[in-house]
C-alpha positions as a Markdown table, in Angstrom:
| # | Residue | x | y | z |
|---|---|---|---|---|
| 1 | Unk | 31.3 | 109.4 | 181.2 |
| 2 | Unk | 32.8 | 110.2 | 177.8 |
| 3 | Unk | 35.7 | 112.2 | 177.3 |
| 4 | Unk | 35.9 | 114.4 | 173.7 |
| 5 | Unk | 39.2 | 113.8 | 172.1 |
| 6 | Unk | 39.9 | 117.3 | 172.2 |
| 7 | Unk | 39.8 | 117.7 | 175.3 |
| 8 | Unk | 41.6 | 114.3 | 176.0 |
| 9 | Unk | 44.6 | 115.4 | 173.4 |
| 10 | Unk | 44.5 | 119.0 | 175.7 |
| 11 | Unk | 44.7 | 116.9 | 179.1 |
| 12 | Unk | 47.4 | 114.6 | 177.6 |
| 13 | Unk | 49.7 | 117.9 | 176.5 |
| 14 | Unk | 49.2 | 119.6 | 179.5 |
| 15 | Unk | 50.3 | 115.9 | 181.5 |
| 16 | Unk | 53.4 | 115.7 | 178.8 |
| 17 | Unk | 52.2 | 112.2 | 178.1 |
| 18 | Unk | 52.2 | 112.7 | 174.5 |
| 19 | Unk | 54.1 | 110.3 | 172.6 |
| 20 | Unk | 57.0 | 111.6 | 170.3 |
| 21 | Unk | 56.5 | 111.3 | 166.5 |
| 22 | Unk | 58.7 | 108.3 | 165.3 |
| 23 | Unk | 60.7 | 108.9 | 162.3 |
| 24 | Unk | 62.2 | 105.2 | 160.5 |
| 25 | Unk | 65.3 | 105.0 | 160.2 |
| 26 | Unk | 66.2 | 102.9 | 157.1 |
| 27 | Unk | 69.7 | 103.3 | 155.1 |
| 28 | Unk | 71.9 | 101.2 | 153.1 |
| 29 | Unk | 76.2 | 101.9 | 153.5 |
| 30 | Unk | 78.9 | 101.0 | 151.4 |
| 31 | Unk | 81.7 | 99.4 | 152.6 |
| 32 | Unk | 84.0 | 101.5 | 154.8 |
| 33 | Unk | 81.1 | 104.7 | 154.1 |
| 34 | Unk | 79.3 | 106.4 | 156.5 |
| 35 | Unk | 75.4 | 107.6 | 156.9 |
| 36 | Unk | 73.8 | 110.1 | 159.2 |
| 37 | Unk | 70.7 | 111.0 | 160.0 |
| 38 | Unk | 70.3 | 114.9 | 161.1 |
| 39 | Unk | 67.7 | 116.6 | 162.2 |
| 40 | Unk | 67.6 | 120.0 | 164.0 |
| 41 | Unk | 67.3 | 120.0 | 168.0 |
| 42 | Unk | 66.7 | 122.6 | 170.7 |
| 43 | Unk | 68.2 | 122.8 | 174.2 |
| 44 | Unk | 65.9 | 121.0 | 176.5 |
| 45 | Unk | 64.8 | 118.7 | 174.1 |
| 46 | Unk | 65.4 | 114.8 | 174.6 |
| 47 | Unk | 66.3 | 112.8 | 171.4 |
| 48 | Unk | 66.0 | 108.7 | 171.6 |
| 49 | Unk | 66.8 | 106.2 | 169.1 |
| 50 | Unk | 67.0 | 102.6 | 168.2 |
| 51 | Unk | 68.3 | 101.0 | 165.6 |
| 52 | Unk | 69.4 | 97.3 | 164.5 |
| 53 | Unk | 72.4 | 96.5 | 161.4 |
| 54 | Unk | 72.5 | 93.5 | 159.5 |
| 55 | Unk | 76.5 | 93.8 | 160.6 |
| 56 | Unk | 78.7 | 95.4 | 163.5 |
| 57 | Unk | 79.2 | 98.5 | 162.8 |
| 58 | Unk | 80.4 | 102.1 | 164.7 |
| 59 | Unk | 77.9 | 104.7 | 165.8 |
| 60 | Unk | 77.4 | 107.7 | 167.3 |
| 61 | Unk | 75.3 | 110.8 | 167.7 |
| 62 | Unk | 77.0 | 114.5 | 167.4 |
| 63 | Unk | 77.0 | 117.8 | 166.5 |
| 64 | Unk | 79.3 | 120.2 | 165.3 |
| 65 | Unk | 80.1 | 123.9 | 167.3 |
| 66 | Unk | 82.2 | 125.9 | 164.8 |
| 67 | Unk | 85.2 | 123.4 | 163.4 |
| 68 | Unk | 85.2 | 121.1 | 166.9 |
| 69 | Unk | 83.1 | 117.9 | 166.7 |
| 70 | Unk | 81.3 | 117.2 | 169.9 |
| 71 | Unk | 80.5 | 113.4 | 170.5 |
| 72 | Unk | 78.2 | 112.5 | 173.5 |
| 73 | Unk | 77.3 | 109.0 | 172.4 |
| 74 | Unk | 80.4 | 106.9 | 170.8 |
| 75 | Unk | 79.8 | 103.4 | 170.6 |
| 76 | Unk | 82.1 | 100.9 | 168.4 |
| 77 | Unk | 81.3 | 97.3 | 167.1 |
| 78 | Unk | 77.6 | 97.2 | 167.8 |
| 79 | Unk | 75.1 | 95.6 | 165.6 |
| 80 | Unk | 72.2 | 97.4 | 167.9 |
| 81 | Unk | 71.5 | 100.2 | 169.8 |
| 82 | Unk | 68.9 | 102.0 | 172.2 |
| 83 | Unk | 69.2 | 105.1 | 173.6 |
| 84 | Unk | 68.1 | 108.7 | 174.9 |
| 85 | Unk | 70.0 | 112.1 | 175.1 |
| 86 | Unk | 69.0 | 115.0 | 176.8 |
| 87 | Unk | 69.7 | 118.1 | 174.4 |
| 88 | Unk | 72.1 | 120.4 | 175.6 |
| 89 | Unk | 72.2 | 123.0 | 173.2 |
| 90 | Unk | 70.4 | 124.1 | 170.3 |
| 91 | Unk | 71.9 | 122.9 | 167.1 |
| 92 | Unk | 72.0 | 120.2 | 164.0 |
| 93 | Unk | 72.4 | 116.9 | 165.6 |
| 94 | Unk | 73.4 | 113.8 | 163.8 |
| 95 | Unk | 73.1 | 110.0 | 164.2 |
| 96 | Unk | 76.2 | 108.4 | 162.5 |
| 97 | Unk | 76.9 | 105.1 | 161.2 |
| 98 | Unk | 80.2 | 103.7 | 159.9 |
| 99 | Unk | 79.9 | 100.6 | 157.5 |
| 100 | Unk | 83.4 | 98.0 | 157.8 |
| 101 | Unk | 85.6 | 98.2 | 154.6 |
| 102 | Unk | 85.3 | 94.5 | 154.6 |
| 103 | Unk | 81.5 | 94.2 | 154.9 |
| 104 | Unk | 79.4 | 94.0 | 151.8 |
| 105 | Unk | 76.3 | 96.5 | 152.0 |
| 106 | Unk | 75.2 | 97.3 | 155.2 |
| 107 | Unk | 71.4 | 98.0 | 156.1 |
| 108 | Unk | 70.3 | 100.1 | 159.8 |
| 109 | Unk | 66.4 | 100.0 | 160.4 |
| 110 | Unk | 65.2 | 101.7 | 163.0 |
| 111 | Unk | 63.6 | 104.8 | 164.6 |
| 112 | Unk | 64.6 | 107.8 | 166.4 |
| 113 | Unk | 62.2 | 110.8 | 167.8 |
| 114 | Unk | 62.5 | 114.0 | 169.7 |
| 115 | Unk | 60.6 | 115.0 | 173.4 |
| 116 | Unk | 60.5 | 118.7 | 173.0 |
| 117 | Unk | 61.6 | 121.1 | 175.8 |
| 118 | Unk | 58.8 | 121.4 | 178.5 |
């Protein structure tokens, strides 16, 4: 028995077995600079990432509610990371990395993507 695609693309939404769209991640920093990524999010919604440097470097993933900085994921001195948030609350959300002043240029690679709300 054959299945159409439509209807297997229908079955697979309704089973939430969709895979999220990946989005590269691929950025050079200066020494002692900073990059982010940022991309919109809505409550509900689970954002994952992974990422590899060609250095150690500090990273993290937050958002900003009027002047305060929120900062659920704070990781310093890694040269790789994988990981998963659940969304909390509808805002811009930013992936963060700081170069060392005493490294040359610094290159991330990776992906991140976003499991909407059910």
């Amino acid at each position: 028995m054959t299945t159409h695609p439509i209807a297997g693309l229908a079955l697979a939404l309704l089973a939430g077995t969709v895979a999220a769209k990946d989005h590269p991640i691929r950025i050079a920093i200066a020494p002692g600079k900073v990059a982010e990524v940022c991309m919109p999010l809505a409550a509900g919604d689970t954002l994952r990432w992974r990422f590899k440097a060609s250095v150690t470097l500090d990273f993290n993933l937050h958002h900003h509610v009027d002047k305060e900085v929120l900062m659920p994921v704070d990781r310093q001195a890694v040269q790789a990371d994988k990981g998963e948030l659940a969304i909390d609350r509808s805002n811009d959300w930013c992936l963060m990395w700081t170069a060392p002043a005493q490294a040359k240029r610094v290159t991330v690679e990776g992906v991140w993507s976003v499991l909407p709300a059910k």
